[in-house]
C-alpha positions in Angstrom: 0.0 0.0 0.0 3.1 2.4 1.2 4.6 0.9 -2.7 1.3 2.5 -4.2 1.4 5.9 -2.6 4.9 6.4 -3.2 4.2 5.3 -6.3 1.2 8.0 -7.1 3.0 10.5 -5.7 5.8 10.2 -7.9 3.3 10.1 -10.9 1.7 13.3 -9.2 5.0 15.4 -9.6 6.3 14.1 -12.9 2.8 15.1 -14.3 3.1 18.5 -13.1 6.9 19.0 -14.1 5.0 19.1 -17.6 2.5 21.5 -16.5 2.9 25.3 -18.2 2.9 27.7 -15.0 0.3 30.0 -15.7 2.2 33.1 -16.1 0.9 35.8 -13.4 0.8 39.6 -13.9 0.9 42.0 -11.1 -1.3 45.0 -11.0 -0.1 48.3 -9.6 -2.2 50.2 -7.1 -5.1 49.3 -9.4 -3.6 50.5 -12.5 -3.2 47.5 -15.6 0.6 46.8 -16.8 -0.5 47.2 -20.1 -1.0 50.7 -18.9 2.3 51.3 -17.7 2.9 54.7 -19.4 0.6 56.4 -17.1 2.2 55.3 -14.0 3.8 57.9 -11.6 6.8 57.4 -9.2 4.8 55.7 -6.5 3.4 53.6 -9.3 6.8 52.9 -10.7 8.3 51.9 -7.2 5.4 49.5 -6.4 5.9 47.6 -9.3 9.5 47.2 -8.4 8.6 45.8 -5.2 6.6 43.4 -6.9 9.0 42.3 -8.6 11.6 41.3 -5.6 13.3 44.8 -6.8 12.3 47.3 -3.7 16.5 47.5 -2.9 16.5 49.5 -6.2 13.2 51.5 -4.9 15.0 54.5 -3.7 17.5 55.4 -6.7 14.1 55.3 -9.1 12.2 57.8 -6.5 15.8 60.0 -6.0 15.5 59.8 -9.8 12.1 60.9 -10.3 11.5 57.6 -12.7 8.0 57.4 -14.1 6.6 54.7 -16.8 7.3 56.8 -19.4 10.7 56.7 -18.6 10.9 52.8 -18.2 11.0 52.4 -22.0 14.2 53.9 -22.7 16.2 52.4 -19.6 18.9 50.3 -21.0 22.3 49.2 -19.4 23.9 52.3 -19.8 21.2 54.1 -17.6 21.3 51.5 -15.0 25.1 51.7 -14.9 24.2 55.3 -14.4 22.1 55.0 -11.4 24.7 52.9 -9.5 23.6 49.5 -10.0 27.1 48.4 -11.0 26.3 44.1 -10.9 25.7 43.0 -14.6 23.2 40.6 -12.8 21.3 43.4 -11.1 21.0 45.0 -14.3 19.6 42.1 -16.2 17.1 41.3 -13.5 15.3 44.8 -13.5 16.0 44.6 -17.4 14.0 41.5 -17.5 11.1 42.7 -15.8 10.7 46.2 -16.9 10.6 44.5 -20.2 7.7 42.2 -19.4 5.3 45.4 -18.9 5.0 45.5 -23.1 5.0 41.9 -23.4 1.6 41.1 -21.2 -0.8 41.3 -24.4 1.4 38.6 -26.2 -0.2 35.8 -24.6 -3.2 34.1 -26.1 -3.2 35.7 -29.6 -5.0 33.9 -32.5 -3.8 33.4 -35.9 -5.7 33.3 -39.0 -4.4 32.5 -42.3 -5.4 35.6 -44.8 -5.5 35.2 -48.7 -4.1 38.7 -48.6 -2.1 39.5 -45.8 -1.1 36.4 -44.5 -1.0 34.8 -41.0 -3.0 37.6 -39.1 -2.2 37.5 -35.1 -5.1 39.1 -33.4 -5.3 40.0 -29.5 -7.7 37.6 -27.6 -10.3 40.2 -26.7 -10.5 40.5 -30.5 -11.1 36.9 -31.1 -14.5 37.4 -28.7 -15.7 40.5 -30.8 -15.4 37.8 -34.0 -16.9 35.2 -32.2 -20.2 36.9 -31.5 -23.7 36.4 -33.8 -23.4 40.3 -34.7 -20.3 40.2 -35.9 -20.6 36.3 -37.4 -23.4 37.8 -39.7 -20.8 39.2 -41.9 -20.4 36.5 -43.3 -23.5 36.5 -45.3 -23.0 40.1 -46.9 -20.9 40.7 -50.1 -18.1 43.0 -49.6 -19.6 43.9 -53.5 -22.8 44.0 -53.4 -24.5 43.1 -56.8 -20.9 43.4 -58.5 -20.9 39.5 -57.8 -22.9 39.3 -60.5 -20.7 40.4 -63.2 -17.6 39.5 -61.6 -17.5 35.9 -61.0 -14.4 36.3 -58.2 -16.0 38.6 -55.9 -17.5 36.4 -53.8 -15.8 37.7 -50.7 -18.1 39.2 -47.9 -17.7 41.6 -44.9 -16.4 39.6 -42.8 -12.7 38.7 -44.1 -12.5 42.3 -44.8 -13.1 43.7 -41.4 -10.7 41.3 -39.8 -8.0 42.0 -42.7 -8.8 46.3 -41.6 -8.3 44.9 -37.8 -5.1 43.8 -38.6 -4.1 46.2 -40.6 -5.2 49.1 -38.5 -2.8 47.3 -35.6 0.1 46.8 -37.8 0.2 50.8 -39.0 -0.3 52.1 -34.7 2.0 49.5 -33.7 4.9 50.8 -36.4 4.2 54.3 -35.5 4.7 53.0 -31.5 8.1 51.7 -32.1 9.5 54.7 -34.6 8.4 57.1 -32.2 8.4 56.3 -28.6 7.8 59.9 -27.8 4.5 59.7 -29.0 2.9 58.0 -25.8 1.1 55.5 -27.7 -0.8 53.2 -24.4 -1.7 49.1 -25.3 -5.3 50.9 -24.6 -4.8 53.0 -27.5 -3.9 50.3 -29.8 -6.5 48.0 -28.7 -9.1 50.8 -29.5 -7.9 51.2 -32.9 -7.8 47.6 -33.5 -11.4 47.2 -32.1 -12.7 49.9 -34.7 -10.4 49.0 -37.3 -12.6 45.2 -36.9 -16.1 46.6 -36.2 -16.1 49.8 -38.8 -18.4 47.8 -41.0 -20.7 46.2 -38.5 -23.6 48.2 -39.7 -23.6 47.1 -43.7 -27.1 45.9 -44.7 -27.4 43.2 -47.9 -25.6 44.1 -50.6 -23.5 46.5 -48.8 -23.3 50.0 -50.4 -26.6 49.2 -52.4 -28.3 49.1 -49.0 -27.9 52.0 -47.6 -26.6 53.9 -50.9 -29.8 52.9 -53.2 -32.7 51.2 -51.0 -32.8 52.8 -47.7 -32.9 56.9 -50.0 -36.0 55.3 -52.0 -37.9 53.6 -49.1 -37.4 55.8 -46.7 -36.4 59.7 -48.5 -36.7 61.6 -45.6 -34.7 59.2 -43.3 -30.9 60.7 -42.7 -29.3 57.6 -42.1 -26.0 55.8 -43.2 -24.3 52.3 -42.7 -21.5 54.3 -39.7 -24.2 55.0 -37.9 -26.2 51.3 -38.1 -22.1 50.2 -37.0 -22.1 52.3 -33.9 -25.5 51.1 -32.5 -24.4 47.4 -33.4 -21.3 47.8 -31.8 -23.3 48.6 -28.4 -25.6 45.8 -29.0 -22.7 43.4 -29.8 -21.3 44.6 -25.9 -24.1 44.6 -24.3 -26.1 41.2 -25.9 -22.7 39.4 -25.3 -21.7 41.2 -21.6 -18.6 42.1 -23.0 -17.9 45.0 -20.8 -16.3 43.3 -18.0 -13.5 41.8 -20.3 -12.8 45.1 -21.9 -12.1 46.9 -18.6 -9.9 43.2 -17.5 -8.1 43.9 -20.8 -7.7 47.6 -19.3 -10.1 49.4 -21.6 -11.7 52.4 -19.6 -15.8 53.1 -19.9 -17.1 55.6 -21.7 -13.7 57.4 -22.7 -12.7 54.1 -25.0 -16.5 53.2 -26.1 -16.3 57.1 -27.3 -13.0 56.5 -29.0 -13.9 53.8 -30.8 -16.6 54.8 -32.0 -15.3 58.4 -33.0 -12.5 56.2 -35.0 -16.0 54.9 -36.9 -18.2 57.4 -37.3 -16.2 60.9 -36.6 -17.4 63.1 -33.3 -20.4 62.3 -31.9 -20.8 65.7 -30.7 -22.6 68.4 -32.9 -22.9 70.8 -30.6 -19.1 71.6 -30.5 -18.4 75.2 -31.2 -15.9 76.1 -34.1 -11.9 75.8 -33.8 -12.8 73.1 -30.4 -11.1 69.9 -30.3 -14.3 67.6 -31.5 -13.4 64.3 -30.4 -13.7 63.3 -26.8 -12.1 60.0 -26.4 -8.9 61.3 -27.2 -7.0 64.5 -26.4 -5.9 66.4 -29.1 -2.2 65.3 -28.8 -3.3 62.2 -30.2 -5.0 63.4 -32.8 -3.5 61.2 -35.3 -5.1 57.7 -33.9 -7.9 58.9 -35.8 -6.3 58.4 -38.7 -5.6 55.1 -39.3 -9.1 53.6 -39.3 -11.2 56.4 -41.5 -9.4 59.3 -42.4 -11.6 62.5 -42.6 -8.5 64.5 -43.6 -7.1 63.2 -47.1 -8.6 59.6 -46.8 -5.6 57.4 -46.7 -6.6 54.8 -44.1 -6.6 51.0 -43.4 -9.8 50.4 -44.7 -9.0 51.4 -48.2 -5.6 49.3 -48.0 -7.9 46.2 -46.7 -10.1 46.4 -49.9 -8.0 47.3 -52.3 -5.6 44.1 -51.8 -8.4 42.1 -51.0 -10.9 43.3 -54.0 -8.1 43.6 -56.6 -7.4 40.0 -55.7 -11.2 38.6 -56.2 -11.1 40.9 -59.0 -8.6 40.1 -61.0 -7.5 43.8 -61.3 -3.9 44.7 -60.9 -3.3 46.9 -57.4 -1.0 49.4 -58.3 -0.8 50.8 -54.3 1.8 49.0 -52.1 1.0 49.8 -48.6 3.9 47.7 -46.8 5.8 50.6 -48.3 3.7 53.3 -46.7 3.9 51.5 -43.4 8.0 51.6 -43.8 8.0 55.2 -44.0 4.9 56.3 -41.5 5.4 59.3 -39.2 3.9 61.8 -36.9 4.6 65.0 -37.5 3.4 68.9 -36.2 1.0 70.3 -39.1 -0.9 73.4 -38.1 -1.0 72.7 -34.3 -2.1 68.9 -34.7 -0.2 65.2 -35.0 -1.0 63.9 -38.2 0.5 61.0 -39.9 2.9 61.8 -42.5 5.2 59.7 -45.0 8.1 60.7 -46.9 8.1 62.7 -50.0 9.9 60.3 -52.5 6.5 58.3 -51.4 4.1 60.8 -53.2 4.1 58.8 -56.6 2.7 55.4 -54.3 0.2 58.1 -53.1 -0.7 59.0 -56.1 -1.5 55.7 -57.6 -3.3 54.5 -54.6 -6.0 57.1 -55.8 -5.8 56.1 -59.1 -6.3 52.8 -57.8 -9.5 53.7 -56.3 -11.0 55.6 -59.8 -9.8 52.1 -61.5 -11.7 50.3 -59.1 -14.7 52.3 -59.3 -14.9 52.9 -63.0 -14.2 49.2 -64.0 -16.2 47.1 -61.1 -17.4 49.0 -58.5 -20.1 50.9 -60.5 -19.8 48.6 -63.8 -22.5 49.6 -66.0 -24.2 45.8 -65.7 -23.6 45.5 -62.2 -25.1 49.1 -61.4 -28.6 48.2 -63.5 -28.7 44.7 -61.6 -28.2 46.6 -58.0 -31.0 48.8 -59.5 -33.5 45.7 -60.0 -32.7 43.7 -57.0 -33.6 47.3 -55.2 -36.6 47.5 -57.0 -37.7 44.0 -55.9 -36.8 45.2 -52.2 -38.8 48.1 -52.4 -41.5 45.5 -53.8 -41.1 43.4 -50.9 -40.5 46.0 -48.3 -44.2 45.8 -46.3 -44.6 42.1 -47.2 -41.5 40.6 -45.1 -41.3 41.4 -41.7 -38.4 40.6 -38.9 -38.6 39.9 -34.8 -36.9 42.3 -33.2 -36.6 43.6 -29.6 -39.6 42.6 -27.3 -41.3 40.4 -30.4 -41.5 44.0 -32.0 -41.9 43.0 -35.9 -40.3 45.5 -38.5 -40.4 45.6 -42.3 -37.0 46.0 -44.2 -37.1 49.3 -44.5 -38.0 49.9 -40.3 -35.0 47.2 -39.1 -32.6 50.2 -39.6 -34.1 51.2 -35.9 -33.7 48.0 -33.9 -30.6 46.1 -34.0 -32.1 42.9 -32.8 -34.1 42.9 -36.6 -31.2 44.4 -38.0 -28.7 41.7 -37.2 -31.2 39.0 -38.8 -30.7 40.7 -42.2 -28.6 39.4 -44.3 -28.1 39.2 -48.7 -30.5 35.6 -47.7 -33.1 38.0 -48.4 -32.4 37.7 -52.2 -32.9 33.7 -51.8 -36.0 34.4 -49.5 -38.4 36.3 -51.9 -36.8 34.0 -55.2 -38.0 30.9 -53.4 -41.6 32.5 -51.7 -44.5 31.6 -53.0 -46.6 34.2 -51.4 -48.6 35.8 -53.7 -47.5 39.6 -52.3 -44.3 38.4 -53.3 -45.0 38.1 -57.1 -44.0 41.0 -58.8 -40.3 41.3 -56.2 -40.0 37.3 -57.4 -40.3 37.9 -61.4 -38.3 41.2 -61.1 -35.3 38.5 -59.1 -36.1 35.6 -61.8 -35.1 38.1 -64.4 -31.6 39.3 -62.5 -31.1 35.1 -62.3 -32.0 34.5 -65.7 -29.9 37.8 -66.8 -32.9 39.2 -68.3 -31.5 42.7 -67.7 -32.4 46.4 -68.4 -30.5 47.2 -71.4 -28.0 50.4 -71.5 -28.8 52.5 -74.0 -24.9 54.6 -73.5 -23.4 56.9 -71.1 -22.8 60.3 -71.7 -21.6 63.8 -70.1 -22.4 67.3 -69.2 -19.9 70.1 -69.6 -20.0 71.4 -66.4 -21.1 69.6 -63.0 -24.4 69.0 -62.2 -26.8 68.8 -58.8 -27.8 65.7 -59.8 -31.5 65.0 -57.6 -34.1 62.1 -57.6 -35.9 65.2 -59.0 -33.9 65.7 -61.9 -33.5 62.0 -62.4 -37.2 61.8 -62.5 -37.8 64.8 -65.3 -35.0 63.2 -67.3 -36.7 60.2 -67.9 -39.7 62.0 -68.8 -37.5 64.3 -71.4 -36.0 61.2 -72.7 -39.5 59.4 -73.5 -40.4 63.1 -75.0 -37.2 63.7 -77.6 -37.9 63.8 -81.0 -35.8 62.0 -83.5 -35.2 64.4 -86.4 -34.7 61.6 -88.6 -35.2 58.0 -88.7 -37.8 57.9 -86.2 -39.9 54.6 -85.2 -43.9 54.4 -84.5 -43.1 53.4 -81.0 -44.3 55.4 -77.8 -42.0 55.1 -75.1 -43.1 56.2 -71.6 -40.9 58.2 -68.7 -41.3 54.7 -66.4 -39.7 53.1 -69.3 -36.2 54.8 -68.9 -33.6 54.2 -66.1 -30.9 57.3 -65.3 -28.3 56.5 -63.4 -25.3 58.8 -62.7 -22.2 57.3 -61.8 -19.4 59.4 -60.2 -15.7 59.2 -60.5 -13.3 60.7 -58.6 -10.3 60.1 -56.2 -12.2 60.7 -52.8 -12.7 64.4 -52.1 -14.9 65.2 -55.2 -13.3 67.6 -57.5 -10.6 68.3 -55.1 -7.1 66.3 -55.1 -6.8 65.0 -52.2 -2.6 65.0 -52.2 -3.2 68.4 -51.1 -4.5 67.4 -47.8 -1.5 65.2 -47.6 1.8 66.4 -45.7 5.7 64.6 -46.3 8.5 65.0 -44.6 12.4 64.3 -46.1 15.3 62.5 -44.9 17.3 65.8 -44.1 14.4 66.4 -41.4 12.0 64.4 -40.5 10.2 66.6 -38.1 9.2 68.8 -40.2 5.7 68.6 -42.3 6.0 69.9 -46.1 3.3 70.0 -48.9 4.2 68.9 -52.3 1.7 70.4 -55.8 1.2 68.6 -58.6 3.6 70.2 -60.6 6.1 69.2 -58.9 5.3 65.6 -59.2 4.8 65.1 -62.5 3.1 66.1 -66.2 0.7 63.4 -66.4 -1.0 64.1 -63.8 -4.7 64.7 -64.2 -6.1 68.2 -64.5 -9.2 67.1 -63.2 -10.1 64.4 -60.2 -13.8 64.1 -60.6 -16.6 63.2 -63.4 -20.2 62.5 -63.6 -21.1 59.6 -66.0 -24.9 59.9 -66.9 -25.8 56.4 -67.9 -29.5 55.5 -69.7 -30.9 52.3 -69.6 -34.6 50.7 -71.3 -36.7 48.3 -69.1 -38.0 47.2 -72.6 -35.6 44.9 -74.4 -37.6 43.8 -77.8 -35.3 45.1 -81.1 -37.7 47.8 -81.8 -38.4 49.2 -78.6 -34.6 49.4 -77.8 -33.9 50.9 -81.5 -36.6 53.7 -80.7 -35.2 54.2 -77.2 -31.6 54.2 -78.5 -32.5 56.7 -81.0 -34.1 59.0 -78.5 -31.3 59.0 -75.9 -28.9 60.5 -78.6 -31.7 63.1 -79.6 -31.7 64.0 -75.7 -28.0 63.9 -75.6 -28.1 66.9 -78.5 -31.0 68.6 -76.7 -29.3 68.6 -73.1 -25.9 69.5 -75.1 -23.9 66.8 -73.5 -21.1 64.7 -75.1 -21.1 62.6 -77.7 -22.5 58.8 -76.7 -20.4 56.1 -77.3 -21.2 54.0 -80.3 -23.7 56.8 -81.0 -22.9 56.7 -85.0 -23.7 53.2 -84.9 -27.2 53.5 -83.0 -28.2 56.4 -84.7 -26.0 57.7 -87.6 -28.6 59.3 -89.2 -28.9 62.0 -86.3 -25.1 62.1 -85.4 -24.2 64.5 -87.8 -26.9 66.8 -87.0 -24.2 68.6 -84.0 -21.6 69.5 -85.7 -19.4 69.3 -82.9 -20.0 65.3 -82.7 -18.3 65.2 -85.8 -15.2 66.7 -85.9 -12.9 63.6 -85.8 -9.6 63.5 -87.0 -7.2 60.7 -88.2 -7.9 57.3 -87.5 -10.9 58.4 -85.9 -12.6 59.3 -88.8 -11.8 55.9 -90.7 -13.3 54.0 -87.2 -16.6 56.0 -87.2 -17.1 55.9 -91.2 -15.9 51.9 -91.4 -18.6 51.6 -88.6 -21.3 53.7 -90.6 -20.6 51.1 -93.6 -20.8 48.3 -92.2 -24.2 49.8 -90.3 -25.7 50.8 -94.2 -24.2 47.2 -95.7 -26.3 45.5 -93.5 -29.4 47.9 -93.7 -29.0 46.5 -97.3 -28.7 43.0 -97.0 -31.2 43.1 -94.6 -33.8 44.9 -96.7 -32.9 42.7 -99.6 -33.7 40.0 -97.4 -37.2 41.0 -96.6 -37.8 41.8 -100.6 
């Protein structure tokens, strides 16, 4: 019996000999490690007695040695203070260096199709793995685009983890260039947390959403997918009792709820008077952190970098921005009494193509002429369907699509399913949303009739919109017109705009460099001292016409009156115009003063046109 106990004793201690020790982390006079920047003296000294250090106690109070100062203590500083033992020096070494390596424990990792194996903090990992975040998943990062497209099948979710990341990786760089700049493990943990939940508020089919169906439902609603993120970001906390593991993690309530959400959404205060600092959970000596996530100021931010790699890949369009390389040369710099993030001038060429990027993007998927009409008809089913599906929310409350904007609870059940769920109804409210989602399946599409321009910007308002289709179902072909009346329902206007972020402005201007010589100081660079080639403008409207009816004659007639309106309204010359209509092409002269190789294009095109006219009517004969 003795044999045995011996025996399970010995088993006892060989089992824990394997056991990890579960590493323990003092907490100062109720201030977090992680926090260890805002400690005092007293704070300072406490920890050192924690430590087994207190001998050391009184040379760090004689020294006036805060935990700002820890960072920079190194060997030389030590020697400094007296502690002349190699020994002693390594054993304060060794634990003032474990104060910024406490959040390394417990990270995730994810493998990214972009940015490779992600490592996110644990409190992170319990923000992904909550239903308000999960139903991300189930929303296309491109909306309708999916359609044309058959790559972009990539949805909300991997994005907002790739901007998590991401929005780490740039705080984090600017942390170790510049020490100086007080940057707390509270700070980056906001930024991180904002970075992952900037999109929490997207509807189905993202943009189309809020950008299309929520303007038509609902025309006098103000309301936008930031502000659906902020009020799902307090139901995410709240539903999953998260609170209580953001302040163990050191997170401080309200001042880092506000911060966050300010990183979202911009201030939350409109009642601030002119030239105040706006933001309240930040001072303004931090005034870069709000930066990184969505950048009011000139719009270079984590969340474009996210989607940009990430759509470009699903794509299959060429990314010509790098942003590794803006993260390489990142800095904080003094620009009109505030911190703002700077990078160095030999870098304004990257800049400049990372807007380019974004026109690219825009012009050839983001608002493709197919995907932009299919958005329109899945909206108009929507808008069909709107009273006729309805959505438990809080108390058993029961809201249409349009009314699950106000209660989170319904607004986390909605998803792009909702395509799938009026497709396959058979109720009979259902019908005309079902036929109008048979014909996006089937590709039974409104046809585009061209695209044009004005000359000079325009106010473009549902209003306007509305009287254009009526002037386009009104035009009067000079020549070669059909017996075929077309009505102002029949006609779709669209106008897509172009431009590098800021409207007509260039937003390089907002930017600010800095050069190797000095790289304190903020400069401004101008076009024309970049380059030649740049453009001379950074905006356009693209007025696109489509036809809901898609028999040859009706789309002839239709055609024919879209280039009549195009003369009327004075606007440029359609493409493909001298094929659809060349009879009435050469009535503005301007339309045809081609030159060179243009010429032989548009009159080869006109010959082919009449040669089969011919054939055609020989045909029939």
């Amino acid at each position: 019996m003795a044999s045995r106990k011996r025996t399970l004793e010995t088993a006892d201690i060989e089992t824990n000999a394997f056991k990890t020790p579960d590493k323990k982390v003092s907490v100062v006079l109720g201030v977090p490690p992680s926090e260890y920047i805002q400690w005092g003296v007293e704070e300072t000294c406490e920890y050192l007695r924690t430590e087994g250090l207190g001998e050391w106690e009184s040379l760090f109070r004689e020294e006036k040695i805060t935990g700002v100062g820890l960072r920079y203590l190194g060997e030389n500083e030590l020697d400094k203070l007296g502690i002349e033992r190699i020994g002693d020096r390594l054993r304060i070494l060794h634990s003032i260096r474990k104060l910024w390596q406490v959040d390394v424990q417990n990270n995730k990792v994810f493998n990214d199709p972009i940015h490779g194996h992600v490592e996110l903090h644990p409190l992170l990992i319990k923000i992904i793995d909550t239903p308000q975040f999960q139903r991300l998943r189930n929303i296309k990062q491109l909306g309708g685009t999916y359609f044309v497209f058959p790559g972009a099948s990539h949805n909300r979710f991997e994005h907002s983890i790739g901007v998590g990341h991401l929005a780490g990786e740039l705080v984090q760089a600017l942390n170790e260039r510049q020490p100086e700049l007080l940057i707390s493990r509270r700070d980056i943990l906001c930024v991180q947390i904002a970075g992952l939940c900037h999109d929490l508020g997207h509807g189905p089919f993202s943009h189309m959403f809020d950008g299309v169906f929520i303007p038509k439902a609902r025309p006098n609603c103000e309301w936008k997918h930031e502000n659906a993120s902020l009020s799902m970001f307090d139901y995410l906390v709240n539903d999953n009792d998260l609170r209580p593991l953001m302040e163990s993690h050191g997170l401080v309530f309200p001042e880092d709820m506000d911060f966050i959400k300010e990183q979202i959404a911009g201030p939350q205060d409109s009642d601030q008077s002119e030239g105040q600092w706006p933001y309240k959970g930040r001072p303004e000596s931090k005034s870069f952190l709000y930066e990184i996530v969505a950048n009011k100021k000139n719009g270079i931010d984590v969340d474009k970098w996210d989607y940009f790699a990430r759509d470009c890949h699903h794509l299959g369009i060429q990314n010509n921005f790098d942003y590794r390389r803006f993260l390489k040369f990142a800095r904080v710099c003094d620009v009109d009494g505030q911190k703002q993030i700077c990078t160095r001038d030999k870098e304004v060429g990257n800049i400049y193509d990372m807007f380019h990027t974004r026109n690219c993007l825009h012009r050839r998927a983001y608002q493709h002429k197919v995907g932009a009409i299919i958005e329109y008809m899945i909206t108009e089913a929507l808008l069909k369907a709107d009273k006729h599906i309805k959505v438990e929310g809080s108390n058993g409350k029961m809201f249409c699509l349009s009314e699950s904007i106000d209660d989170m609870v319904a607004y986390s059940k909605l998803t792009d399913r909702v395509f799938e769920q009026i497709l396959y109804s058979s109720s009979p409210e259902l019908h005309e949303a079902r036929e109008i989602l048979r014909n996006v399946v089937y590709r039974r599409l409104y046809k585009c009739l061209g695209q044009t321009q004005s000359e000079t910007p325009l106010t473009v308002t549902r209003g306007k919109i509305h009287d254009w289709a009526k002037e386009l179902s009104e035009s009067n072909p000079q020549t070669g017109s059909l017996d075929i009346r077309l009505q102002p329902e029949d006609f779709v206007v669209t106008v897509a705009c172009m431009d590098y972020g800021m409207k007509y402005k260039n937003p390089i201007d907002k930017v600010r460099f800095y050069c190797k010589a000095d790289p304190t100081v903020a400069i401004k660079i101008r076009k024309n001292q970049v380059s030649q080639l740049l453009p001379e403008r950074f905006a356009e409207q693209l007025i696109r016409v489509y036809c809901k009816k898609t028999d040859s004659d009706s789309l002839e007639a239709a055609q024919k009156h879209f280039v009549q309106w195009c003369i009327d309204r004075n606007f440029s010359k359609p493409k493909n115009c001298d094929i659809i209509a060349p009879e009435l092409t050469p009535l503005k002269p301007d339309w045809g003063n081609q030159t060179g190789d243009e010429d032989a294009e548009y009159d080869s095109a006109r010959n082919v046109n009449s040669a089969r006219k011919r054939v055609k009517s020989q045909l029939f004969k």
